[in-house]
Rosetta silent file (secondary structure, phi, psi, omega in degrees, C-alpha in Angstrom):
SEQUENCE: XXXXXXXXXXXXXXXXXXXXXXXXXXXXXXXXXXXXXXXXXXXXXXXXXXXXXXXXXXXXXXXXXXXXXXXXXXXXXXXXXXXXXXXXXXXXXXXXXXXXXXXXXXXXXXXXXXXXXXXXXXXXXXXXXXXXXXXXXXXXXXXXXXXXXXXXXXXXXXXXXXXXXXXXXXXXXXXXXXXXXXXXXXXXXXXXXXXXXXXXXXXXXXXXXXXXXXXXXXXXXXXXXXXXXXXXXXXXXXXXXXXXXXXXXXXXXXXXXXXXXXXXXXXXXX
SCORE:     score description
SCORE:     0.000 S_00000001
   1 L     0.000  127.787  177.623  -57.691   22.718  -67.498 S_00000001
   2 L   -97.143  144.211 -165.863  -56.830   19.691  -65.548 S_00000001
   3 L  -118.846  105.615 -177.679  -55.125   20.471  -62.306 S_00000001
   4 L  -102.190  125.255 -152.800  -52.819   17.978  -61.006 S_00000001
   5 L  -108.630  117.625 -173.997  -51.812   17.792  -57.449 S_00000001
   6 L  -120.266  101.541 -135.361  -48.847   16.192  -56.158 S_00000001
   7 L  -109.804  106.963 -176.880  -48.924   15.587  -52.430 S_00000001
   8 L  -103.317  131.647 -169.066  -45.234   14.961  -51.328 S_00000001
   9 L  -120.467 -171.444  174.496  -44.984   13.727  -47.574 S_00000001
  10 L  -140.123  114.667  162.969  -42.232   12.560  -45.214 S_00000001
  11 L   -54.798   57.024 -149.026  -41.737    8.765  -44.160 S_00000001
  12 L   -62.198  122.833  179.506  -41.822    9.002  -40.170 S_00000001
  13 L   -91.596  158.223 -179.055  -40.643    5.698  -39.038 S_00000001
  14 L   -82.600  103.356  178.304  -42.032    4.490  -35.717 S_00000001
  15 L    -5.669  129.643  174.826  -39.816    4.249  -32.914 S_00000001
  16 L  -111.741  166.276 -176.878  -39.317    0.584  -31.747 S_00000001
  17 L   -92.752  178.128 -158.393  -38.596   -0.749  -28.323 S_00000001
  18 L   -58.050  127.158  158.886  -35.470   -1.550  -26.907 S_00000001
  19 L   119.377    4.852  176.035  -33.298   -4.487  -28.679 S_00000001
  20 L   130.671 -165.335  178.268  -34.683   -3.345  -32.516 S_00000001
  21 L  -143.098  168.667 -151.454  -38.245   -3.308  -34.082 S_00000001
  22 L   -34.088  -73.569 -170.338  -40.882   -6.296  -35.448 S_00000001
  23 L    65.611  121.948  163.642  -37.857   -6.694  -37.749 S_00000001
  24 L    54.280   51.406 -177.849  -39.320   -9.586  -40.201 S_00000001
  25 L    59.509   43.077  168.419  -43.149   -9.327  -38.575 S_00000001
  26 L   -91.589   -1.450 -179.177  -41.847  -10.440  -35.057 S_00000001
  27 L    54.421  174.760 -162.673  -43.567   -7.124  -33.264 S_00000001
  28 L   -54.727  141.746  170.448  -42.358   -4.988  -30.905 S_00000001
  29 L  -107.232  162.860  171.247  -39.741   -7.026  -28.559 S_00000001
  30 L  -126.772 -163.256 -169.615  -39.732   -6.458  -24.716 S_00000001
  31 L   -90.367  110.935 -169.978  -37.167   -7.087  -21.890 S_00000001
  32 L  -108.532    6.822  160.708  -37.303  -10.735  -20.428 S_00000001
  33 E   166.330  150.780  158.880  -34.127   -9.802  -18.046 S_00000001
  34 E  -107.080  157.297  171.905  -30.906   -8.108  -17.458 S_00000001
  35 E   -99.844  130.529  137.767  -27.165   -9.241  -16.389 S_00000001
  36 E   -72.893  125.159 -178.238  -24.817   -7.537  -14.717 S_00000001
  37 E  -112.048  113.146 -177.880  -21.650   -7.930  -16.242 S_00000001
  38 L    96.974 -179.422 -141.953  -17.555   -7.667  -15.828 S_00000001
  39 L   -68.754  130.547  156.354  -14.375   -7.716  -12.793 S_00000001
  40 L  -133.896   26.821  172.803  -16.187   -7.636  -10.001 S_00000001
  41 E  -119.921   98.538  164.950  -13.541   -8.962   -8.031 S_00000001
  42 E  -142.889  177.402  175.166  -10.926   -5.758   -7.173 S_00000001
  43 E  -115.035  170.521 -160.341   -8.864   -4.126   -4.679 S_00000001
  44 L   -46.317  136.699  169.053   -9.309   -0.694   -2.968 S_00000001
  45 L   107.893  -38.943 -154.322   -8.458    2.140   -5.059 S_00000001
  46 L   -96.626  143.463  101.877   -9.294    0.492   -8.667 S_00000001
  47 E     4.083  136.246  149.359  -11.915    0.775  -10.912 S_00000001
  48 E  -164.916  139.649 -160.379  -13.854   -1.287  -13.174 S_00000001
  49 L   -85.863  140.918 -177.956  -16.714   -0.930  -15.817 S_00000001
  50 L   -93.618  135.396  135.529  -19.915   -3.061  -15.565 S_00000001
  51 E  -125.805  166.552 -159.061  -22.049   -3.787  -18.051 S_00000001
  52 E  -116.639  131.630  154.946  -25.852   -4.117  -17.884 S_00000001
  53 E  -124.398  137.338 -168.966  -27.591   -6.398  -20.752 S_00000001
  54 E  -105.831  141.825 -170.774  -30.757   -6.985  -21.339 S_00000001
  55 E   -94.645  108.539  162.451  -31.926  -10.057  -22.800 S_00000001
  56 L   -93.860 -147.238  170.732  -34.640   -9.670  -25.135 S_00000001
  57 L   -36.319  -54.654 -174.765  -37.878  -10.970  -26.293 S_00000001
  58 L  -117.404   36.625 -169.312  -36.515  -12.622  -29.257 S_00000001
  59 L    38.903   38.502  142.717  -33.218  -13.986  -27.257 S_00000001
  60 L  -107.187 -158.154 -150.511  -31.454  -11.450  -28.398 S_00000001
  61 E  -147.749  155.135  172.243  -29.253   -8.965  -26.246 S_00000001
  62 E  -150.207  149.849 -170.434  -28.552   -5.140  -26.111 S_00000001
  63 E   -80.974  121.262  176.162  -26.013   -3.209  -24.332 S_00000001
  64 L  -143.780   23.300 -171.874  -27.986   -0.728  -21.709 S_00000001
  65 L   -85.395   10.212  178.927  -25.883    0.046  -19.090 S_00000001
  66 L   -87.677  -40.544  169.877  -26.347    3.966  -20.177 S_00000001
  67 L   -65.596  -45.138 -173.254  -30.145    3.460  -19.550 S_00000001
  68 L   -50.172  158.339  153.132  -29.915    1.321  -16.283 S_00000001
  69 E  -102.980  145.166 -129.999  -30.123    2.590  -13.151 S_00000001
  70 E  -151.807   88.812  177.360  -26.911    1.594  -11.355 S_00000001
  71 E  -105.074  150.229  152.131  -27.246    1.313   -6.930 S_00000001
  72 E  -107.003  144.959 -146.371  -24.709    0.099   -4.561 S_00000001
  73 L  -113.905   -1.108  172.658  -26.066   -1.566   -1.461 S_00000001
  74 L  -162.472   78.615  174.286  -23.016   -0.464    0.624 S_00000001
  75 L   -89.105   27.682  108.835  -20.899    2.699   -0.689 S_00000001
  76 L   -27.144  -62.962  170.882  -18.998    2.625    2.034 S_00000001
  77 L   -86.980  171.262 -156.055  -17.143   -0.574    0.165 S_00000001
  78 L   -39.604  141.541 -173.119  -17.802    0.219   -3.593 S_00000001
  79 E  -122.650  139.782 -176.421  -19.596    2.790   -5.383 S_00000001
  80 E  -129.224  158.322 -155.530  -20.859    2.729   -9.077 S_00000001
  81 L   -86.097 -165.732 -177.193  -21.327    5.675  -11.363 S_00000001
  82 L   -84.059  -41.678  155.009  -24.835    5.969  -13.556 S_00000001
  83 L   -47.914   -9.094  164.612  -22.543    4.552  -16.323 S_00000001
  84 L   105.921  -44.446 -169.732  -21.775    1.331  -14.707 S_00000001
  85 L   -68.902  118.087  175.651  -18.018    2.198  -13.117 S_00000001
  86 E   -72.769  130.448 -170.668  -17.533    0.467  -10.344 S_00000001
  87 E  -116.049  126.991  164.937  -14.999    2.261   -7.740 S_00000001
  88 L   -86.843  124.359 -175.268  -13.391    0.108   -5.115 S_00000001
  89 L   -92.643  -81.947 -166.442  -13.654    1.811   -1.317 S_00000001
  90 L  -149.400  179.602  175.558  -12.737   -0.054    1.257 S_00000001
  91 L   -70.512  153.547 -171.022  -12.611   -4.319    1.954 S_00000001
  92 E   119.479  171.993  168.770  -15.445   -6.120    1.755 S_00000001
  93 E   -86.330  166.076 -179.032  -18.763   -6.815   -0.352 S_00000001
  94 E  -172.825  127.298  149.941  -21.536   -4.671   -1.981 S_00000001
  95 E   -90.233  138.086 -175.913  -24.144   -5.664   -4.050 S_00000001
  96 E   -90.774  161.335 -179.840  -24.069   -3.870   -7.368 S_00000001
  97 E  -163.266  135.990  172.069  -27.855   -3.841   -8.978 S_00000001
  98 E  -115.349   97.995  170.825  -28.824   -2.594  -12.562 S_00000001
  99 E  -111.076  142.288  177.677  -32.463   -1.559  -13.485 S_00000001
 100 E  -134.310  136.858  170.127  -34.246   -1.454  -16.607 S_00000001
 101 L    67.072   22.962 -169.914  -37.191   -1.669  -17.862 S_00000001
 102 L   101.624  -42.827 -158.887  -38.705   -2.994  -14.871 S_00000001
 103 E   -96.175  126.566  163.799  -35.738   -5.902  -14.772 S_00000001
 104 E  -119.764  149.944  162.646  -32.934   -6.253  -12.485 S_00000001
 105 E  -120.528  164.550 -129.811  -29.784   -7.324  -12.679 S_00000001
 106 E  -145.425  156.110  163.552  -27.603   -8.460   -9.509 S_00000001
 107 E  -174.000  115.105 -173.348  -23.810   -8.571   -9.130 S_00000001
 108 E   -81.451   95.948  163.198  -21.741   -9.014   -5.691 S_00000001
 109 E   -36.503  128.809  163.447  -18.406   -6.683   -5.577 S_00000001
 110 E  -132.675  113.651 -173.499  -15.678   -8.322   -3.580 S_00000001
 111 E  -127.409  102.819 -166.774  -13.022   -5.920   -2.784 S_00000001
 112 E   -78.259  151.236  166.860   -9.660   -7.211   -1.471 S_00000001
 113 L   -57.381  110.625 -163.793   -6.786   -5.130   -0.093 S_00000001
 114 L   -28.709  173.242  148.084   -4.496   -3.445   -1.875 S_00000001
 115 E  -115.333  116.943  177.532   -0.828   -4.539   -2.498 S_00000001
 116 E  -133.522  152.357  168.467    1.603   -2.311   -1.883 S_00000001
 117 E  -109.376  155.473  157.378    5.314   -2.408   -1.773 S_00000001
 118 E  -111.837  148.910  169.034    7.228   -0.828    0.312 S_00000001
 119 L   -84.205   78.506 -178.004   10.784   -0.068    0.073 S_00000001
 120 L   -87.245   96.105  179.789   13.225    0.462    2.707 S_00000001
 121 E   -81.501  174.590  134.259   16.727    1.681    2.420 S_00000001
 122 E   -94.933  102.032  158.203   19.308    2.238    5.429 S_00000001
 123 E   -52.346  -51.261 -148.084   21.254    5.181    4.535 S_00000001
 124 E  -151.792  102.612 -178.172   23.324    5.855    7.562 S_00000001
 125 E   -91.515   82.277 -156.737   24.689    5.331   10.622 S_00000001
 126 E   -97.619  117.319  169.861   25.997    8.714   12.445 S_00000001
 127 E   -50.606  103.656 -161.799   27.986    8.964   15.970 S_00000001
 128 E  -105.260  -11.334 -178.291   26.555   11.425   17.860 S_00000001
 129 E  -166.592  161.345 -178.399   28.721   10.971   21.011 S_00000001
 130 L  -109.600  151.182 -172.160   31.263    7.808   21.872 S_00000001
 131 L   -99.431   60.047 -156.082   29.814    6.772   25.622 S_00000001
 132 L   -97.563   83.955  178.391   33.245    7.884   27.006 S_00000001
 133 L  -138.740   62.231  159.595   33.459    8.373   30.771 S_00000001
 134 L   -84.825  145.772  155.854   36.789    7.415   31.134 S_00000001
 135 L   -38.662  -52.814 -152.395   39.380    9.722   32.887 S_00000001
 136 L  -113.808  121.468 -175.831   41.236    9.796   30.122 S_00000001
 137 L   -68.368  153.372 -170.117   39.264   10.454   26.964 S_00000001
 138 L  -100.535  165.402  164.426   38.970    7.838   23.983 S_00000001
 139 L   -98.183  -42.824  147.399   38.648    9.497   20.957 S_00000001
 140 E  -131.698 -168.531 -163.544   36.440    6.170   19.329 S_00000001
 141 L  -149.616  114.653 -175.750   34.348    3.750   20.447 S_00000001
 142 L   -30.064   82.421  174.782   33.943    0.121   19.094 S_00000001
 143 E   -78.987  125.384  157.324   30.292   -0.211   17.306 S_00000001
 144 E  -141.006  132.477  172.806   27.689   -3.464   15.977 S_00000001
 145 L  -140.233  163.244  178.149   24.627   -2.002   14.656 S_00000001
 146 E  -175.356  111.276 -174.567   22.296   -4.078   12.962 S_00000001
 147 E   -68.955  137.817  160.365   18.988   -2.801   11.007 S_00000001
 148 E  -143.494  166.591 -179.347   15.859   -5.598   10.574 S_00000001
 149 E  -137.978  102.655  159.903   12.630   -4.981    9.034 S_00000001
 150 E  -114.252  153.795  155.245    9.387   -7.256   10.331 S_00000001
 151 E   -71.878 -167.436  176.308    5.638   -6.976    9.028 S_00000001
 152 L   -99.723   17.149 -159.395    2.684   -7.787   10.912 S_00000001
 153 L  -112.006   -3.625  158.035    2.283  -11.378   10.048 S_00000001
 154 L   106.428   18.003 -173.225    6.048  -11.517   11.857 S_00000001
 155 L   -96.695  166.605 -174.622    7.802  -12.213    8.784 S_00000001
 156 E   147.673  177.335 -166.561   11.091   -9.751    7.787 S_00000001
 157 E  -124.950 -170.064  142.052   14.537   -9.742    7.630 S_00000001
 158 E  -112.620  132.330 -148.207   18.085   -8.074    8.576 S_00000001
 159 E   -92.809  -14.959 -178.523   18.812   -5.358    6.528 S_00000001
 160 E   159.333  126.785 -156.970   22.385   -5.057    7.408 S_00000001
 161 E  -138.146  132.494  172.195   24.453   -6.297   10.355 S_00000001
 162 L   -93.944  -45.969  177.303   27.991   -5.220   11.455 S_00000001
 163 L  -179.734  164.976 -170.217   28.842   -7.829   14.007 S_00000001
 164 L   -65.687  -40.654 -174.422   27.334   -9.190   16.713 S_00000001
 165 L  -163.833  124.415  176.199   28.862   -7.881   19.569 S_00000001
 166 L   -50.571  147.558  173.310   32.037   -5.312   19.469 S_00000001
 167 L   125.613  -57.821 -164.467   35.458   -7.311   20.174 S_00000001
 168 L   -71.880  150.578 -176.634   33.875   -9.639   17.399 S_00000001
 169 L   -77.915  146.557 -169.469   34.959   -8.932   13.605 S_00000001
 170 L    75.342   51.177  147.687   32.943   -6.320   11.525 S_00000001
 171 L  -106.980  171.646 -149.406   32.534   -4.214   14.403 S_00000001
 172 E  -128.826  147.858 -179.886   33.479   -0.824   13.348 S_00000001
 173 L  -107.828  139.304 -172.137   35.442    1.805   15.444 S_00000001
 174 L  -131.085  143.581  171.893   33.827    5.702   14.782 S_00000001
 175 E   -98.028  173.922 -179.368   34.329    8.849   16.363 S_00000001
 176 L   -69.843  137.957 -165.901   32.066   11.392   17.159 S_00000001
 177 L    88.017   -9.500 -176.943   30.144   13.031   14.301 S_00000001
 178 L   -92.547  144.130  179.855   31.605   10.381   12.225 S_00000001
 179 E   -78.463  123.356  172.012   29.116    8.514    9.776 S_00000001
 180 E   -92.326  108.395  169.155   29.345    5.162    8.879 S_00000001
 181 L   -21.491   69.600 -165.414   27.403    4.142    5.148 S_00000001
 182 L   -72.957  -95.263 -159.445   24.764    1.471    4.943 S_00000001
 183 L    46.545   44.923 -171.315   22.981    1.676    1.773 S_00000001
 184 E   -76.036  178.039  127.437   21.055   -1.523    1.924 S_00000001
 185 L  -115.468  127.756  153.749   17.478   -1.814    0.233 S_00000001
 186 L  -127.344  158.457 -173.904   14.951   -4.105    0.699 S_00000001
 187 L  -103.536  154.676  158.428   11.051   -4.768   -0.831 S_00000001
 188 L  -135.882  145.214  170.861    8.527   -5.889    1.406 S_00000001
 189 E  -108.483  108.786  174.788    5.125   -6.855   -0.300 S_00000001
 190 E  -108.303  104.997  141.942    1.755   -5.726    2.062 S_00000001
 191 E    -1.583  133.757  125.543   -2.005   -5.623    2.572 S_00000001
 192 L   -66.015   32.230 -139.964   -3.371   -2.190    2.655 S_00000001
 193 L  -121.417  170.564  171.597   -5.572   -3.241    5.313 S_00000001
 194 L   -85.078  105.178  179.370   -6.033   -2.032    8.854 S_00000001
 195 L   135.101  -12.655 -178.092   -3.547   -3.365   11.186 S_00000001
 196 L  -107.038  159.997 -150.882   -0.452   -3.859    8.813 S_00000001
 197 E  -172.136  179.554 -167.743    2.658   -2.252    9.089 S_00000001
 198 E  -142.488   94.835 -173.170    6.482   -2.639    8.684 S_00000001
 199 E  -113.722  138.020  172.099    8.488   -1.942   11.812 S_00000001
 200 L  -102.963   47.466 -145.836   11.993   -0.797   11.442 S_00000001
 201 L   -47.957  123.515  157.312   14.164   -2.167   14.533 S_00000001
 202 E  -101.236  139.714  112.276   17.811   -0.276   15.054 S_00000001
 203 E   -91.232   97.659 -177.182   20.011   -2.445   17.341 S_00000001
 204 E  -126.207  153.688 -173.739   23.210   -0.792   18.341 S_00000001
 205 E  -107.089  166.297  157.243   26.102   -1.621   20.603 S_00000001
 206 L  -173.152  136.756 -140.003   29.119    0.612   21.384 S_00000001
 207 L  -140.291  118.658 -173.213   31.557   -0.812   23.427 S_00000001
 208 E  -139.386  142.353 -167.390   34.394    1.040   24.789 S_00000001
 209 E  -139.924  166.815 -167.039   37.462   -0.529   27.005 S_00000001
 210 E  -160.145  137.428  170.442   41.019    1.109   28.402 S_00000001
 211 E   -99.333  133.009 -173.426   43.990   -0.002   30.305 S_00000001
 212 L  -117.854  153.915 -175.480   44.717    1.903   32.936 S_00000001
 213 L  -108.752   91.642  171.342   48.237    1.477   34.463 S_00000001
 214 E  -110.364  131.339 -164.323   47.416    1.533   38.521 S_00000001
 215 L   -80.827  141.071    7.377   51.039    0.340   40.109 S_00000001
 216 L  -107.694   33.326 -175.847   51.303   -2.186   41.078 S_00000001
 217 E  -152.686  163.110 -172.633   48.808   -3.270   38.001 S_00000001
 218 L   -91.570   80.710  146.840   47.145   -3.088   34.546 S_00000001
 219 L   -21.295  145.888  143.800   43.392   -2.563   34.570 S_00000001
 220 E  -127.225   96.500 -165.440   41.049   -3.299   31.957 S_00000001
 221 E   -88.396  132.288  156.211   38.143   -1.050   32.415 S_00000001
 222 E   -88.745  117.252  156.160   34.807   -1.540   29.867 S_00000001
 223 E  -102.941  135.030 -172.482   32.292    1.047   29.618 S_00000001
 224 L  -152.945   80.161  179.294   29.298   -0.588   27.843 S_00000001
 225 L   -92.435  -28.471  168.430   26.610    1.936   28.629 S_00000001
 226 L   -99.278   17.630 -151.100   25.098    1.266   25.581 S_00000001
 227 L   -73.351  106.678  149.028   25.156   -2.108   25.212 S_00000001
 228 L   106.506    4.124 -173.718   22.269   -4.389   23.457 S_00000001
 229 E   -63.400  109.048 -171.740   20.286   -1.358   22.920 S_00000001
 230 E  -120.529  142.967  131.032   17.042   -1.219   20.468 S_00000001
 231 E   -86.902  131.163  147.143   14.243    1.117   18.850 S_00000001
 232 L  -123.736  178.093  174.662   12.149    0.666   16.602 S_00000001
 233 L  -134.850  128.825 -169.974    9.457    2.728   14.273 S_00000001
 234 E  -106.769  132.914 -172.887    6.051    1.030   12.996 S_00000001
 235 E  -111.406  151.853  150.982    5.104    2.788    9.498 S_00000001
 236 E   -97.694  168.179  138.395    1.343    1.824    9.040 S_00000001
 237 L  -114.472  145.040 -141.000   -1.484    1.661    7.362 S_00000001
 238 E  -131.438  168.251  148.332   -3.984    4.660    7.830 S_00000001
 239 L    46.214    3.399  177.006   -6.687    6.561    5.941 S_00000001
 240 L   128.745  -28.745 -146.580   -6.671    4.441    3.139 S_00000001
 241 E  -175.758  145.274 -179.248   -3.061    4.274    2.485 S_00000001
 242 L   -80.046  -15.695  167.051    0.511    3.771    4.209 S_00000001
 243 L    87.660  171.933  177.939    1.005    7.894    3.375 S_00000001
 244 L   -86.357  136.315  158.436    3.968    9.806    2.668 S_00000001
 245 L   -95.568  -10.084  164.809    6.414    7.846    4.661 S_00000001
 246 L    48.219 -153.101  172.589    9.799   10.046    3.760 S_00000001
 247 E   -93.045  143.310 -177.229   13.038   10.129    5.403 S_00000001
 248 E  -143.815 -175.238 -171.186   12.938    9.171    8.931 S_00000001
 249 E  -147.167  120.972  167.573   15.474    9.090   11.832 S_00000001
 250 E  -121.095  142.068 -172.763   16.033    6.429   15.095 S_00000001
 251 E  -145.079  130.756 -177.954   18.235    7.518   17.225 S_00000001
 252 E   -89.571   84.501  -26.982   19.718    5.452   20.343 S_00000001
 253 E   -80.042  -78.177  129.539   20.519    7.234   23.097 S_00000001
 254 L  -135.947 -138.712 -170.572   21.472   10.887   23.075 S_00000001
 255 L   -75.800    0.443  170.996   24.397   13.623   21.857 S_00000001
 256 L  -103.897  -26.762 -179.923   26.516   12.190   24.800 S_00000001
 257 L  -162.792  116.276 -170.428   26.477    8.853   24.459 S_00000001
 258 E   175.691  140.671  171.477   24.281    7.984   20.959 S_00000001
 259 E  -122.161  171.557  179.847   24.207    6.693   17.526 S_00000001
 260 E  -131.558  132.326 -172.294   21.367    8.211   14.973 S_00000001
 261 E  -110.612  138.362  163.441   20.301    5.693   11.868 S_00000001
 262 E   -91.864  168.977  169.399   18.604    7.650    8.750 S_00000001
 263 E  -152.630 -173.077  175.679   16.483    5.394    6.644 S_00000001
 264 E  -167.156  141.854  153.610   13.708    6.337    4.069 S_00000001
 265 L   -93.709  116.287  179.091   10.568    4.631    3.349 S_00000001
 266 L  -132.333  141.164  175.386    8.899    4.520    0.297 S_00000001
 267 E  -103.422  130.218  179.446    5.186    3.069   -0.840 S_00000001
 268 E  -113.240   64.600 -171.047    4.290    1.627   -4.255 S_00000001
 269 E   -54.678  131.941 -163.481    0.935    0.443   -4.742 S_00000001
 270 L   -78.424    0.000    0.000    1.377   -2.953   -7.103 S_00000001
């Protein structure tokens, strides 16, 4: 009896090195360098993916930034994941570095300051007292208010102006407790950097004057206790960010003789 034997195997192929295998008798290829790759120019807060490629043997190129190892030379200013994402930290440079194989690849981060805007309305102006120390009481008292907004590079505007000086037209007369309505807006465009800011300047007047009848004459007495009178509030930037800045309040002198301006601040990074 003839015995026939049939020896069925499995066709294990051999692994090849990185970038492919001989492919057409060319042999194994190896890694003559890698690149760093993609934005390396951002600002604080943002993100962006690297890639690492290695250039092989046989000038061709493979995608490795999943293999590389992936340091930052200052994560303080940007930090990158094992994967290549770069995270922007704070201003300034970092070298990014990708190794493979032996091979490095080099990339310099430059990380600029945010842009953010902020938005400033003037709600409100509210009377908290008329600056009345007359005998005989007034019931209102002659107002110019006038809101500006400067940065720190000293540029801004005025956000809303009644008149210059009461007596003069658009000044407004208000009693106590009474509001007047502003509802201006303005954008300002900022660095996120350390040292910038927005300051919000109230200037209010309140002007108040009475004839008194003393025989054998008319008086015209002015109380102008409050006269030329300013505040302001600096919103910054802190920690990384200008913060919640909310509804705020400046208020010019107090419940006896005082006006109170509401505003609100809001931040947008662009």
């Amino acid at each position: 009896m003839l015995l026939t034997v049939l020896a069925v195997g499995c066709n294990k192929s051999t692994p090849t090195s990185p970038g492919g295998g001989g492919g057409g008798g060319n042999g194994n290829l190896t890694v003559q360098s890698v690149a760093v790759s993609g934005t390396l120019a951002v600002s604080e807060g943002e993100t962006s993916q690297l890639t690492a490629s290695a250039t092989m043997s046989n000038g061709s190129t493979q995608d490795v930034s999943n293999q590389a190892t992936w340091t930052s030379s200052n994560t303080m200013i940007a930090t990158v994941s094992a994967t290549g994402l770069l995270t922007a930290v704070a201003t300034g440079t970092a070298d990014i570095s990708a190794v493979y194989q032996g091979h490095t690849g080099r990339g310099t981060a430059e990380v600029s300051a945010a842009r953010y805007t902020l938005a400033v309305t003037a709600h409100s102006a509210t009377v908290l007292d008329t600056c009345d120390d007359f005998t005989q009481g007034l019931s209102h008292g002659e107002f110019a208010l006038r809101v500006r907004v400067t940065t720190a590079s000293g540029g801004g505007l005025t956000m809303t102006q009644t008149a210059n000086y009461p007596g003069e037209p658009g000044a407004v007369s208000l009693a106590r407790n009474q509001t007047l309505s502003l509802g201006t807006v303005r954008d300002f465009d900022v660095d996120g950097a350390p040292g910038q800011f927005i300051r919000v300047l109230f200037d209010a007047t309140e002007w108040d004057q009475q004839f008194v009848l003393i025989p054998p004459s008319v008086r015209n007495i002015h109380d102008s206790r409050m006269s030329d009178r300013t505040v302001s509030r600096a919103h910054g930037f802190d920690n990384g960010s200008f913060g919640p800045l909310g509804s705020n309040t400046l208020t010019i002198g107090n419940n006896s003789c005082g006006i109170r301006l509401n505003y609100t601040v809001t931040a947008t990074k662009r």
